[in-house]
N, C-alpha and C positions, 0 to 999 in steps of 0.2 A: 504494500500500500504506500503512495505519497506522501510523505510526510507535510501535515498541513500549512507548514509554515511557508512551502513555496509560494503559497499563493501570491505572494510579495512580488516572487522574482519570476514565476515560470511565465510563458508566452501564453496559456489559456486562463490565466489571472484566477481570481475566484472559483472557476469550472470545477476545479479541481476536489472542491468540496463535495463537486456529483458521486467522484469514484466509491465504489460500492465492493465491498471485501466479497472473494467469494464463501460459497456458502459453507464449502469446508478448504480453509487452509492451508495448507501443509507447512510444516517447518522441516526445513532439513539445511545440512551446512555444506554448502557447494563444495568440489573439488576446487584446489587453488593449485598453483605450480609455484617455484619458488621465489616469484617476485610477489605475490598474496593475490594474483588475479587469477577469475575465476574463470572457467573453461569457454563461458560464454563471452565474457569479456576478450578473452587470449583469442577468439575466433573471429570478433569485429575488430581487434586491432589489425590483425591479419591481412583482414580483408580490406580495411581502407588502406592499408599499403600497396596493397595487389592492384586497386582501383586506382589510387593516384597515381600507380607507373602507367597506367591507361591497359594493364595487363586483363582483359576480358574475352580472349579468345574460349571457346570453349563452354560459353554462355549459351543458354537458349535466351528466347523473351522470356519467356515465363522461370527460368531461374534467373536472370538478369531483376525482375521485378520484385520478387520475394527477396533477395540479397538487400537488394538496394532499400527496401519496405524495412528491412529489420535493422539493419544498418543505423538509419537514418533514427529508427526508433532506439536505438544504442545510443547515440549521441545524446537526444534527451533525458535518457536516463543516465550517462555519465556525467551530463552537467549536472542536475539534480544532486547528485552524491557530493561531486564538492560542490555545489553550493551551498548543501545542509552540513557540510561535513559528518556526514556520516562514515560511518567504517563499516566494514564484512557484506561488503554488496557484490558489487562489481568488481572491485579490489577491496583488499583487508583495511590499508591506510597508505598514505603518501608522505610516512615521515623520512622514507627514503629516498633521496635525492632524486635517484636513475629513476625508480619509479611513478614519481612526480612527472617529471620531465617526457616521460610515455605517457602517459595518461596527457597531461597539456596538449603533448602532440596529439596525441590521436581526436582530443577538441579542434585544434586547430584543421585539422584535414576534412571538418565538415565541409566548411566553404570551398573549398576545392572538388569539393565532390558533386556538391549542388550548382556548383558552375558549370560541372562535364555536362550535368544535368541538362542544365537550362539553356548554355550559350545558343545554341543554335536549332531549339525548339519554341518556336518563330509562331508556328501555329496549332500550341499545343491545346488549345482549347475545342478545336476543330471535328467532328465524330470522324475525317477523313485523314489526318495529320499526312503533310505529305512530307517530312523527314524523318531517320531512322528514330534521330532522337527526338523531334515531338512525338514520335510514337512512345517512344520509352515515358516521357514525361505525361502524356493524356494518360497511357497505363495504369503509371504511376500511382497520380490523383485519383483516378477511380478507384485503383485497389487501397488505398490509402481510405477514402471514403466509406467503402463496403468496412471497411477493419474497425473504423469509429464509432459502430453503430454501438449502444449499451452504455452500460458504467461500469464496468470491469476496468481494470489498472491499463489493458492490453490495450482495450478502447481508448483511453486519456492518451496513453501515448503513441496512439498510432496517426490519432488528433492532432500530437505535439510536431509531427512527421508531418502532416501535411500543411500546417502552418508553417514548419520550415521550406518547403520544398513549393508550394505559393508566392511564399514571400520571396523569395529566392527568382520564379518564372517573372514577375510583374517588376521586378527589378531590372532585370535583363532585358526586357521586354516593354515596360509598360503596361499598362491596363487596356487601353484601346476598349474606350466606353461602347463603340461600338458593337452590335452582340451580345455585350457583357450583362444585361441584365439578362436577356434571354438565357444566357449558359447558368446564371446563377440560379432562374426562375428554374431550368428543366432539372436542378438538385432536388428540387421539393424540399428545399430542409430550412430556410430561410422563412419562418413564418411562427407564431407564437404557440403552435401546437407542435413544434417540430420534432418527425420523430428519431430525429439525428443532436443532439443537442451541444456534443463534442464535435461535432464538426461543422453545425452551424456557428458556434464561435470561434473555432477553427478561421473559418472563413474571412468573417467580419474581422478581427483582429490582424490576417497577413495581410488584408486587402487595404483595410484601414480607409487612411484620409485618400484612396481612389476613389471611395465609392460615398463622396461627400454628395456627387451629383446623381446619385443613382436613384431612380424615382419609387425600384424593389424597395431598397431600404429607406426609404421616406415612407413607404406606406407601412412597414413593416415598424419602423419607429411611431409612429403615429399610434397603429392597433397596440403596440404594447404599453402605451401611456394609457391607454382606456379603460387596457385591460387590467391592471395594475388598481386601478379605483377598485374593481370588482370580487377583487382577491381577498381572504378572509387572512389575517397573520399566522394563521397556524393551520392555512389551504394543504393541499399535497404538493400543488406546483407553485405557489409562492415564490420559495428561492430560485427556480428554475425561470422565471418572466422574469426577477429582478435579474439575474444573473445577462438573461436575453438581452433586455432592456440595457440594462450597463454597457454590455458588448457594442449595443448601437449604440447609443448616447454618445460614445468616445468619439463615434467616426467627425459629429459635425461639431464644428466651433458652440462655446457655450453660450453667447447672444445671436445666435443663429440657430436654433433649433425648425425642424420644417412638422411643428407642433404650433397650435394654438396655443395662445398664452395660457386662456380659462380653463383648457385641460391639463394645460401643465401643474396650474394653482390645485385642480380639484386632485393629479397626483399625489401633491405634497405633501394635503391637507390628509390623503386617506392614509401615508405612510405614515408620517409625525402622530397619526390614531392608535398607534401601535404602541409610543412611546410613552405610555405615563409610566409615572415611578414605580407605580405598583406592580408593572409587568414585567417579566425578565425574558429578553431574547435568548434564542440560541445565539452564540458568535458568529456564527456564519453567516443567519441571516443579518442582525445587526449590521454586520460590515458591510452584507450589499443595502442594506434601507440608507445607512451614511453615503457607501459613494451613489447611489440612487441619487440622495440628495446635492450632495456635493456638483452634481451633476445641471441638476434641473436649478437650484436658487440662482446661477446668476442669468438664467433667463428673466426670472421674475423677482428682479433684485429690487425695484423698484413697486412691489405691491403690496401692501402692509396685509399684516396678518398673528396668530398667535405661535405659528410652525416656526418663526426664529427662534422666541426664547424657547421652544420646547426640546426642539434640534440639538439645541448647546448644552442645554440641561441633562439629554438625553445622553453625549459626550461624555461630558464629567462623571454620569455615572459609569458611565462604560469602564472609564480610567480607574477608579476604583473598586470593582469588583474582584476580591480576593481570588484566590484559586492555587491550588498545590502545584507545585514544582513540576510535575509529570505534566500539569494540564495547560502550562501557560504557552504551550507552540497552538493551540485551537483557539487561544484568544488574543493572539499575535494579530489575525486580520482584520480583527477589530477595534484592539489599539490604534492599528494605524490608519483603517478609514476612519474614525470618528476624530484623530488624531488631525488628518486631512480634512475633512470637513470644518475644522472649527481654524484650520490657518484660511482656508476658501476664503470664510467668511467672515474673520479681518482682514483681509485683503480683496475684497470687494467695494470697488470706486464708486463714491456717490450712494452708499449705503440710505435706506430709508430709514425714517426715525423710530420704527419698530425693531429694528435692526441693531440700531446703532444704539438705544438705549438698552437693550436686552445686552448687547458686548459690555457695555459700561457696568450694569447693573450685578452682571456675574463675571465682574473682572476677579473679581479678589478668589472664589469659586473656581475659577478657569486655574487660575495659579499654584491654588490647593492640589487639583487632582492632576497638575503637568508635575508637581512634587510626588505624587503616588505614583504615578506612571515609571518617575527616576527609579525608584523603591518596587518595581517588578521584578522578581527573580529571570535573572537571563542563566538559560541551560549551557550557551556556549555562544560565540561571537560567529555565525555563520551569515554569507550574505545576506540574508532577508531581518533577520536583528540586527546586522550592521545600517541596513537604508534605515530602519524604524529609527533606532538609536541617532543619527543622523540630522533626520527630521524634527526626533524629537530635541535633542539639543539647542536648534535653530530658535524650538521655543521656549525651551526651558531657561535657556542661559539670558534673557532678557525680561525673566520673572522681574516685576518690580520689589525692591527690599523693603516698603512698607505693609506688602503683602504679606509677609511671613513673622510670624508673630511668637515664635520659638523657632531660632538657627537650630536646636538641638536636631531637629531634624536634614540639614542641611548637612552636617559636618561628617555624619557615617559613611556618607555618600561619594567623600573625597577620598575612601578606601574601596572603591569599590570592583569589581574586579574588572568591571568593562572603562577603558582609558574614558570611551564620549559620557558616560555617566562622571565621572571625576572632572570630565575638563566643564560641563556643564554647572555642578557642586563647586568648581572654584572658580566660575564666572560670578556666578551668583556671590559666594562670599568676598569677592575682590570690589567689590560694588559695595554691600555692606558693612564692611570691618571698618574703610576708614569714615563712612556717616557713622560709626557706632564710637568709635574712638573721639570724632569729632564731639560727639555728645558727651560722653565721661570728659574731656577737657573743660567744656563748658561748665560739666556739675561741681569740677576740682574750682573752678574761677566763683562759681555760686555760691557754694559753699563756704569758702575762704570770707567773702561779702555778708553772710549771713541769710542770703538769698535762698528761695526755697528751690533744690534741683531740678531738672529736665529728667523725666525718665527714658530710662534707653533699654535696649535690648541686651 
C-alpha cells in the first residue's frame, strides 16, 4: 500500500487516498542480492539499461508494451521509496554510497526513456498511428488505461505511468486542441460518475493548463460544482467529486473559473456545512473540503458571507487535533491543505470586510494553532514533511510576539529534531528576547524611581 503521506508529493495528489488494500494481503520478505535490491527491482534496473542503449531487438509489440507498462510503473514506485524514505521495498536502504548512486540513476533514465517514447510519435492519439513509435505510444496509453481501472495499489500506479508517459507525449508534441476533446470525450472516463477515477485524474493532471480551453472540461467543471451542493458529508462518493473536482479546479486560473459565481457561492456554503466544531472529518476528506476551498474563494473573494470565518476556524482546528505517532503521516494532508488554505486567504488582494475582519479577529487563534502545528510529532524528514515543514515555517516564523503569552512553549522547540522546526523557534525568539529584555531594563529604571513596573514576559 502507498504510504499516505505522498499525497504531498506524488503526480495523482490526493487520489491516492482511493487505493484500496486487497482483500487478503500477503506479507513475505522478497529475495535481495547483495546490494539489498530486490529481484524485481535488479530486473527494471536491467532493463532500463538494455532500453537506453536502444538494445530492443528481439521484442514483439506486445512484449515491447508490457516491458515498457511495468517499467515505467517501477519508476513510480522507486520515486515513492525515496521520497518517503522508506526501507525493504525495492531496495533494503541507500546508506551505501554505490547503491545510492544506482538507484538515482536508474530515476534518472526515466526521461530518456519517455523521450524514445514520444520523440517521434507525432500522431499518437490517432486509432491509425502511422509511425512505429506512435504505434508503441497509442499502445501504450491504452494498455496503461485498461490497467487503471479499480483501486488496487496496481491500478494507482499504473495511473502514475500514464501520467508520466502523457505528460511526456504533449510535451514533445503539444496538445493540438484540435480533436483533442473528441479523443478525451471517446475515454468515457472524464465525467463525474466516472468509472475510471485513477485515470480520469490521471489525465487532467498530465494534460493540465492545455486543457484551460477545453469546453469537455468546462462542462465537466461546471457539473461537478453542482454536484458537490448535492453530496451529503458522509455520501459514498463525496471524497471521490471532491477529489474530481480539485483535479479540474487546478486546470483554470483562480479568477477565471468557467462556473457561475452563484454556484460557486452555493459550493462553498454546502462545504463550510460540514465544518462546525462539533463534527470531526476524516483527514482525507478535510484536506480535499480545504483545497476545495482554497480553490473556489478567490473566485468569490469579493462576496460577503459567514464561510470565511468558519473556513479559518475550521483550520485551526484541524492544527490541533492530537493523534499518536503511528497516525500522524494520514493527517499530514490535512495539515497542509488547511495549512494552504489559511496562507490563500491572507494573501488574497482587496479582501472583503467579512474576510478581513474574521483574519483580524482570529489572528491571535491563527498563531496559537501554527504553534501546535510546530509541536507535531514528525516520524522522519522525508520529502513531503520537508514541503509541509517549509511552508509551515514561512508562517510560523513571522508569528507576532505579543501573541504568545508563555515562551515556555517556544523554547522546547529550539531542540527539536527537524532543523525548519528550530530555525522557525529561533525566529520567533530572536524577535522576542530583545522587546522582553527591552522591558526588564525599563522595570530596573522604574523601579530605581519608585515607579510602578511594566510587566513582561
Amino acid at each position: 500500500m502507498p504510504n499516505p503521506e505522498l499525497s504531498l508529493t506524488n503526480s495523482l495528489g490526493s487520489a491516492i487516498t482511493l487505493v484500496q488494500a486487497p482483500n487478503r494481503e500477503e506479507t513475505f520478505q522478497p529475495s535481495r542480492d547483495f546490494s539489498g535490491f530486490s529481484i524485481a527491482f535488479r530486473m527494471a534496473l536491467y532493463t532500463s539499461k538494455l532500453l537506453c542503449k536502444g538494445t530492443q531487438k528481439g521484442f514483439t509489440m506486445d512484449n515491447s508494451i508490457m516491458t515498457l507498462r511495468l517499467l515505467i510503473m517501477s519508476y513510480s514506485l522507486a520515486d515513492d521509496q525515496l521520497a518517503s524514505e522508506e526501507e525493504n521495498m525495492l531496495w533494503a536502504d541507500t546508506v551505501d554510497t554505490e547503491v545510492q548512486d544506482q538507484v538515482l540513476g536508474f530515476l534518472d533514465s526515466e526521461r530518456k526513456i519517455l523521450c524514445d517514447i514520444s520523440n517521434e510519435a507525432n500522431n499518437w492519439r490517432d486509432d491509425a498511428p502511422n509511425s512505429p513509435e506512435a504505434v508503441v505510444a497509442h499502445s501504450l496509453v491504452k494498455s496503461l488505461l485498461e490497467a487503471s481501472g479499480g483501486t488496487s495499489p496496481a491500478a494507482f500506479y499504473a495511473a502514475r505511468a500514464l501520467n508520466s508517459v502523457i505528460s511526456a507525449l504533449v510535451t514533445a508534441h503539444g496538445w493540438k486542441n484540435l480533436g483533442g476533446d473528441e479523443w478525451l470525450s471517446s475515454l468515457d472516463i472524464l465525467k463525474p460518475s466516472t468509472p475510471n477515477m485513477f485515470a480520469a485524474v490521471s489525465i487532467l493532471s498530465g494534460l493540465q493548463e492545455f486543457l484551460a480551453n477545453s469546453k469537455l472540461v468546462a462542462n465537466l467543471c461546471n457539473r461537478l460544482v453542482s454536484d458537490v451542493t448535492g453530496v451529503s458529508v458522509n455520501g459514498e462518493n463525496t471524497l471521490k467529486i471532491l477529489i474530481l473536482l480539485n483535479a479540474t479546479l487546478v486546470i483554470f486560473e483562480p479568477s477565471n473559473l468557467p462556473v457561475a459565481q452563484n454556484r460557486v457561492v452555493f459550493a462553498v456554503k454546502h462545504i463550510t456545512s460540514w465544518m462546525s466544531e462539533d463534527r470531526s472529518l476524516p483527514p482525507s476528506l478535510a484536506a480535499e473540503a480545504c483545497r476545495s476551498l482554497q480553490l473556489l474563494f478567490p473566485f468569490i473573494k469579493d462576496v460577503y458571507g459567514p464561510y470565511w470565518e468558519i473556513s479559518i476556524k475550521f483550520c485551526i482546528n484541524q492544527w490541533k487535533i492530537k493523534c499518536a505517532d503511528e497516525n500522524v503521516n494520514e493527517r499530514l494532508a490535512a495539515y497542509n491543505a488547511s495549512l494552504r488554505l489559511i496562507t490563500s486567504l491572507r494573501g488574497l488582494k482587496d479582501p472583503n470586510e467579512d474576510l478581513s475582519e474574521a483574519l483580524t479577529d482570529l489572528a491571535k487563534s491563527i498563531s496559537d494553532g501554527l504553534l501546535e502545528l510546530l509541536k507535531v510529532p514528525r516520524t522522519k524528514e522525508s520529502s513531503s514533511w520537508l514541503a509541509f515543514q517549509n511552508r509551515l515555517l514561512r508562517q510560523a516564523a513571522g508569528i507576532p510576539t505579543n501573541h504568545i503569552t508563555d515562551f515556555a512553549v517556544v523554547y522546547p522547540l529550539v531542540a527539536s529534531d527537524s532543523f525548519l522546526v528550530q530555525s522557525a523557534a529561533f525566529q520567533i525568539l530572536s524577535r522576542a528576547i530583545p522587546v522582553t529584555q527591552g522591558q526588564i531594563s525599563i522595570n530596573v529604571v522604574l523601579e530605581k524611581k519608585g515607579a510602578r513596573p511594566l510587566s513582561y514576559l
